[in-house]
C-alpha positions as CSV (number, residue, x, y, z in Angstrom):
1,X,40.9,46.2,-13.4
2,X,40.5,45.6,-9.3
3,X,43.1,46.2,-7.6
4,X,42.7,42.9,-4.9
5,X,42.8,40.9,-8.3
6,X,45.9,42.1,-9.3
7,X,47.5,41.9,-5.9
8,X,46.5,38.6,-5.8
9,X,47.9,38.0,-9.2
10,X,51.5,39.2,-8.0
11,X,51.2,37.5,-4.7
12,X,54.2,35.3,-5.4
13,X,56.5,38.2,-6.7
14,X,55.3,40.0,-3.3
15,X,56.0,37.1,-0.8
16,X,59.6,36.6,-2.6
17,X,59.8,40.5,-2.1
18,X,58.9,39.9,1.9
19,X,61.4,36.8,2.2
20,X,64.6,39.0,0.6
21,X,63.6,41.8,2.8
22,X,63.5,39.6,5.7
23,X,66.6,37.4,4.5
24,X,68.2,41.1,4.4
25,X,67.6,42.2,8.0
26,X,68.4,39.2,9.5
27,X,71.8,39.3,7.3
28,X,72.5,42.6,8.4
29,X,72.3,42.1,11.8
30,X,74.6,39.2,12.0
31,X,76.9,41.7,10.2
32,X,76.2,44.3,13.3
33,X,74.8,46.8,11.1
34,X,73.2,49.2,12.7
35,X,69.4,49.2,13.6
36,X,69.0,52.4,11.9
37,X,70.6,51.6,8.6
38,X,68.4,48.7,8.2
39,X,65.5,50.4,8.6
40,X,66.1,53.0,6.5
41,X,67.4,50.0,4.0
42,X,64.0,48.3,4.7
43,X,61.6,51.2,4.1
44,X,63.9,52.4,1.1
45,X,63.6,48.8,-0.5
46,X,59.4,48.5,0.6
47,X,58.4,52.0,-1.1
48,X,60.5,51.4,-4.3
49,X,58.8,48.1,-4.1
50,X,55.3,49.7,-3.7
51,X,55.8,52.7,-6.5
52,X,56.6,49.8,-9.0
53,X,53.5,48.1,-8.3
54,X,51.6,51.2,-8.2
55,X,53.3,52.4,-11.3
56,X,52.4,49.0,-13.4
57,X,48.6,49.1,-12.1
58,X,48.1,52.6,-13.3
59,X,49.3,52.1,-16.7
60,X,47.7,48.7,-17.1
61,X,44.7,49.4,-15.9
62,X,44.3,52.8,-17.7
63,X,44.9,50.7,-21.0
64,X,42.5,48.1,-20.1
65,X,39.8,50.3,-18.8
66,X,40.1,52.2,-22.1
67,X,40.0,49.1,-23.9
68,X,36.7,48.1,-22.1
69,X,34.7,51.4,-22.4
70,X,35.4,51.0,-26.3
71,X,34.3,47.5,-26.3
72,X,30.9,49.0,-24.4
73,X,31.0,51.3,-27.3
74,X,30.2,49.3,-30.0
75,X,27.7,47.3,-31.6
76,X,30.1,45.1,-33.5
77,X,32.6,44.0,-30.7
78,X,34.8,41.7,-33.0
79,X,36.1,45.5,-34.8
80,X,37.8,46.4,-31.2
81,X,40.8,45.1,-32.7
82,X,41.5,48.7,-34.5
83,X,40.5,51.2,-31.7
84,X,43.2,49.4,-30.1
85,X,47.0,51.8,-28.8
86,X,50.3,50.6,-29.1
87,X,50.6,49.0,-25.3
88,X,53.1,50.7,-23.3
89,X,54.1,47.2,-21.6
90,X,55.4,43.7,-22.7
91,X,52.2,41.7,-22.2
92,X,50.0,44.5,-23.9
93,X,52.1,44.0,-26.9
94,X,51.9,40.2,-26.7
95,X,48.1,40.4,-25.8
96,X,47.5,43.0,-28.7
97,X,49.7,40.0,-31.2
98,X,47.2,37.7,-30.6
99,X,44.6,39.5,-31.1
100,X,45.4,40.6,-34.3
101,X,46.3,37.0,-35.7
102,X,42.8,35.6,-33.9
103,X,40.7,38.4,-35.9
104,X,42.9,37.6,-38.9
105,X,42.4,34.0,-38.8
106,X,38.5,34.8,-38.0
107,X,38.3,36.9,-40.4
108,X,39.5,34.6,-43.3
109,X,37.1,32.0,-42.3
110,X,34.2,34.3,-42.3
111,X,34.9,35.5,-46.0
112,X,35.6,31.9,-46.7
113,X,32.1,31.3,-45.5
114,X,30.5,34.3,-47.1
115,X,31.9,33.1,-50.4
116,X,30.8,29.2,-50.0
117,X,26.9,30.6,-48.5
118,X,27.0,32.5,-51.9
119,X,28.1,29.9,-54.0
120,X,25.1,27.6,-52.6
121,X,22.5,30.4,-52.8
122,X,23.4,31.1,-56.3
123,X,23.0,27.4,-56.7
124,X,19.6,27.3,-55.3
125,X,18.5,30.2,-56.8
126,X,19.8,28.9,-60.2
127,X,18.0,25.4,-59.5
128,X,14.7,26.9,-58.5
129,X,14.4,29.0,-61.4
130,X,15.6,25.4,-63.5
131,X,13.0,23.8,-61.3
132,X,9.7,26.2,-62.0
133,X,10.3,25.8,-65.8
134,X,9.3,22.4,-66.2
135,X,6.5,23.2,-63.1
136,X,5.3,26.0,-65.3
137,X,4.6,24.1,-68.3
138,X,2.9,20.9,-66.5
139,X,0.7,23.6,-64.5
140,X,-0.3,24.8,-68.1
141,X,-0.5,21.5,-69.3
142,X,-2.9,20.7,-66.7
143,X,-5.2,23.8,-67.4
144,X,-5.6,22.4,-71.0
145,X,-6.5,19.2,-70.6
146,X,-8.6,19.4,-67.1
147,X,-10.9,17.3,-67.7
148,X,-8.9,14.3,-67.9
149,X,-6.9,15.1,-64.9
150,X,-7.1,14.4,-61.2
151,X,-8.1,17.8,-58.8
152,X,-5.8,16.8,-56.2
153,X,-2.8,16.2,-58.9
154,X,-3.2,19.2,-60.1
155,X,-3.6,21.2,-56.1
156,X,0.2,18.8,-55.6
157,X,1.8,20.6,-58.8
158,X,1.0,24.3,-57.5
159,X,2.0,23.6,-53.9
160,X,5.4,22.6,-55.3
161,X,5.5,25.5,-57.3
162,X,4.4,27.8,-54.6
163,X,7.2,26.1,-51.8
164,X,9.9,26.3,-55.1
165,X,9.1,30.1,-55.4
166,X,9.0,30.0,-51.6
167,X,12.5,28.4,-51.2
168,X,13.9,31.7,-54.1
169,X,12.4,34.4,-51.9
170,X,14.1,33.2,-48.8
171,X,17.3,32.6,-50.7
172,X,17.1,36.3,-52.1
173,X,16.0,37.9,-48.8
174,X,19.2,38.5,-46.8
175,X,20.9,40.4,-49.7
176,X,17.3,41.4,-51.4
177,X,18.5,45.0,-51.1
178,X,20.0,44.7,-54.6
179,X,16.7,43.7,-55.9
180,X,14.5,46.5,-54.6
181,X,12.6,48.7,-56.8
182,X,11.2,51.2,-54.7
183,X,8.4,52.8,-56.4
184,X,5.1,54.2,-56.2
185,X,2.2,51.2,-56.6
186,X,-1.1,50.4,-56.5
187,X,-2.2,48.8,-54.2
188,X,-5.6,47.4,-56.1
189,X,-3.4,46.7,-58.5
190,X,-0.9,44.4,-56.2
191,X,-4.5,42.4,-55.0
192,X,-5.5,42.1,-58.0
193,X,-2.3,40.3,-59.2
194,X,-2.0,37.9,-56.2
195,X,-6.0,37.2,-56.5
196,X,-5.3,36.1,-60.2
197,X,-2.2,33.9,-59.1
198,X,-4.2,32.2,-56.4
199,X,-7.7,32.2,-58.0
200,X,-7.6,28.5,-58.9
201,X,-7.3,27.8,-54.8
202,X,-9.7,30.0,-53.9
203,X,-12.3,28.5,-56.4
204,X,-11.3,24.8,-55.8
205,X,-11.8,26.0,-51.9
206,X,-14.8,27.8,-52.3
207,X,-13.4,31.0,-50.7
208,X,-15.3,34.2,-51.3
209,X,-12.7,36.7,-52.2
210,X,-13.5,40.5,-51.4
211,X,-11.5,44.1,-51.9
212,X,-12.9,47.2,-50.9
213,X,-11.2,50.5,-50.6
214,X,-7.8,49.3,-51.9
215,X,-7.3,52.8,-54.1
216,X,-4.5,53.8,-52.3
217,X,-1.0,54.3,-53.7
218,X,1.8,53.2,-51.5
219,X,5.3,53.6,-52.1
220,X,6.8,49.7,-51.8
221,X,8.6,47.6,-53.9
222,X,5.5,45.5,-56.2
223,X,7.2,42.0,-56.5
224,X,8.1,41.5,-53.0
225,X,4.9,42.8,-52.3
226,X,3.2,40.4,-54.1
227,X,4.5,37.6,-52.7
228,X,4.2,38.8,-49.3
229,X,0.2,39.2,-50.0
230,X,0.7,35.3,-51.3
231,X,2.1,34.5,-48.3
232,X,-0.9,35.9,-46.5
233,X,-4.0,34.4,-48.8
234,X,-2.1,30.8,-49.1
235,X,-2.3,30.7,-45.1
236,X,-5.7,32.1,-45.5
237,X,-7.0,29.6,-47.3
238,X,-4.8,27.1,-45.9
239,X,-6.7,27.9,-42.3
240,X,-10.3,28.0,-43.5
241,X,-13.5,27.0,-42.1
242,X,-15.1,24.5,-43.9
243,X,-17.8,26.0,-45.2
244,X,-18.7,30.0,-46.1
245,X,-15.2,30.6,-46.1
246,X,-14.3,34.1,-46.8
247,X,-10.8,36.6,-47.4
248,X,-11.7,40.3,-47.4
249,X,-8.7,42.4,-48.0
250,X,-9.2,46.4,-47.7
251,X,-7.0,49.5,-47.3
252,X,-7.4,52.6,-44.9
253,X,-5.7,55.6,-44.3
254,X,-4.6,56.8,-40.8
255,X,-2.3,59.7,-39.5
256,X,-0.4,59.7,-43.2
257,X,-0.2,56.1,-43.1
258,X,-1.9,53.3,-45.2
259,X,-3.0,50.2,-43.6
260,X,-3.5,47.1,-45.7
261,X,-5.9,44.8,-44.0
262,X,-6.0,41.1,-44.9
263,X,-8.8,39.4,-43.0
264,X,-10.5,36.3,-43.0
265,X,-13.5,33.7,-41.0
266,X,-11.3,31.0,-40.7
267,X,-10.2,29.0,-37.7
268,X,-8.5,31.2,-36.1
269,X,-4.8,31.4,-33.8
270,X,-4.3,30.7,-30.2
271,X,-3.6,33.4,-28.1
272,X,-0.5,32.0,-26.9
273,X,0.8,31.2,-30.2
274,X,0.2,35.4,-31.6
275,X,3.4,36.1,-29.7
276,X,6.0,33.6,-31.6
277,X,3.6,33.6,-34.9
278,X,6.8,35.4,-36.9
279,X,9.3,33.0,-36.1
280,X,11.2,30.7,-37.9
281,X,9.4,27.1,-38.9
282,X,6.8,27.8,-35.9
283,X,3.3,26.2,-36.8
284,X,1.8,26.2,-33.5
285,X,-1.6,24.4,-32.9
286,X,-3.0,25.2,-36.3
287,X,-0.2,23.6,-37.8
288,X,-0.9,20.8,-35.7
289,X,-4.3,20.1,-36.7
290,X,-3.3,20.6,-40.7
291,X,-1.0,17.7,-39.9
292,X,-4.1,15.7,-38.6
293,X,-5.5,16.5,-42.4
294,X,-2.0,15.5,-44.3
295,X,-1.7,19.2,-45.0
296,X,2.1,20.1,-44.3
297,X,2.5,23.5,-42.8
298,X,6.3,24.5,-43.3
299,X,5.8,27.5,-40.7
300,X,8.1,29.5,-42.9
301,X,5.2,32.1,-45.0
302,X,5.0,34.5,-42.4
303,X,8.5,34.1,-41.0
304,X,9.8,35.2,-44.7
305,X,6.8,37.5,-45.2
306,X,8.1,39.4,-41.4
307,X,11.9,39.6,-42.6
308,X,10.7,40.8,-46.3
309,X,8.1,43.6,-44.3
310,X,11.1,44.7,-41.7
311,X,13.2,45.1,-44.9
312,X,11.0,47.6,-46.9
313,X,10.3,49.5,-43.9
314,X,7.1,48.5,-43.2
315,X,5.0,47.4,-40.5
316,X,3.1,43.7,-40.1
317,X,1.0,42.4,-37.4
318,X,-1.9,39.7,-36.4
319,X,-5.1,39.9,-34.7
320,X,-6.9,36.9,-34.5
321,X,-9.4,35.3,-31.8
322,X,-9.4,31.4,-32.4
323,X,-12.2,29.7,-34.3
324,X,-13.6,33.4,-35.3
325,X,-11.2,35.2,-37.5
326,X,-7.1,36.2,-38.5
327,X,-6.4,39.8,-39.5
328,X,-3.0,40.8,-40.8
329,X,-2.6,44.5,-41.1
330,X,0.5,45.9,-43.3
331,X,1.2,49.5,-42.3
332,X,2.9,51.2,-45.4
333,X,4.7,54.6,-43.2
């Protein structure tokens, strides 16, 4: 609290303050009081003047500058409402009012909200799972009978299946804390799992799928792990060269740390697109060129594979040179 900006703030009550005084003298000596009673009358009247200014700036401004160093304080500003004092002046208590009724009113419509986001995510989640049923049993219908069917009807029915699991895991992500299951897992066993999920891709693509050295054990949670790695091989192959196209996912150990490596020989990322690879709906100029080949790319895999990784504590990062190769390393710590 400046002291110049409250002065100014008070200007009129001190020019009012200047006119009495004045207004006084001038009274006086029409009344022949003497020039030494109105001085004294005048300095009396200007310092009780000044110590009630100095008085209200003190406490004010102590109140307000504690007010401010808690609000430095903390990370979640809109709770300064309760390391709030009773005010020891009138518009400390008013200011302190409405505060409390804003962060009551702002607080109902953020529960209000909470509870309507919930509502629609449980309705999503419910429709997706409705949704994969019937997705399910015409992707099995289709492996029975594929002789009679098209290739690309088929490659349509699992990208809808893959975006409707997509559209669950994003759903479940911001409270996905409730479904961890934090356990010891093997990693072979988590490739070998995705590989078997994807494997109709990777042949119709003519990927060459290779693991090496993934007999580690990391402690992670399997399922979101899986679809993590699905994230990862679906842009894989999604990205590949045309022909000789190759994944080659290993595991290494480092300073008590396990680094999954996903790499492949596709066509690489720009360098200036590495930096904003992780954010949300961002497809850069591979995304781009998939468009130029009627291949949507959503620009959402990594963005959920990221918040899933920063959420089970691990680490996820790209290297990539552009029209050579993409690595994605996982660091389990």
């Amino acid at each position: 609290m400046r002291i110049g900006r409250y002065l100014q703030d008070r200007r009129v009550m001190i020019t009012l303050f200047v006119a009495a005084l004045v207004v006084s003298v001038v009274f006086m000596a029409a009344c022949g009081v003497g020039t030494e009673l109105i001085g004294v009358v005048s300095v009396v009247m200007s310092v009780a003047t000044l110590i009630g200014l100095i008085y209200d700036y003190c406490r004010k401004n102590a109140y307000y500058r504690r007010l401010f160093q808690n609000l430095d304080r903390m990370d979640q500003k809109y709770l300064i409402l309760e390391t709030l004092r009773q005010p020891g002046f009138y518009e400390g208590e008013l200011f302190a009012q409405v505060l409390y009724e804003a962060n009551k009113s702002m607080t109902e419509q953020v529960n209000e909200n909470r509870r309507q986001m919930k509502d629609f995510k449980d309705f999503i989640e419910m429709w997706v799972h409705q949704v994969k049923l019937p997705v399910a049993s015409l992707l099995l219908l289709c492996h029975n009978h594929s002789e009679n069917l098209d290739k690309k009807f088929v490659e349509q029915l699992r990208r809808i299946d893959r975006y409707t699991e997509q559209v669950l895991y994003y759903t479940r992500a911001e409270h996905s804390e409730k479904d961890y299951l934090f356990q010891r897992c093997s990693l072979a066993q988590i490739v070998h799992k995705s590989a078997m999920k994807n494997k109709d891709d990777l042949l119709e693509n003519k990927v060459e799928f290779q693991v090496s050295d993934c007999d580690q054990v990391v402690v992670t949670d399997a399922k979101w792990m899986e679809f993590i790695l699905d994230q990862i091989i679906n842009n894989s192959i999604k990205y590949r060269r045309e022909t000789d196209a190759m994944i080659q996912i290993s595991a290494s150990a480092e300073q008590g740390k396990t680094i999954l490596s996903i790499r492949d020989n596709g066509i690489g990322i720009a360098e200036s697109d590495l930096p904003r690879l992780f954010e949300k709906s961002f497809t850069g100029s591979n995304g781009r060129i998939l468009d130029r080949m009627e291949v949507k790319s959503t620009g959402m895999g990594l963005y959920i594979a990221k918040n899933m990784c920063d959420k089970l504590g691990h680490e996820i990062n790209v290297i990539s040179e552009e029209g050579s190769y993409t690595q994605v390393n996982i660091t389990f710590l």
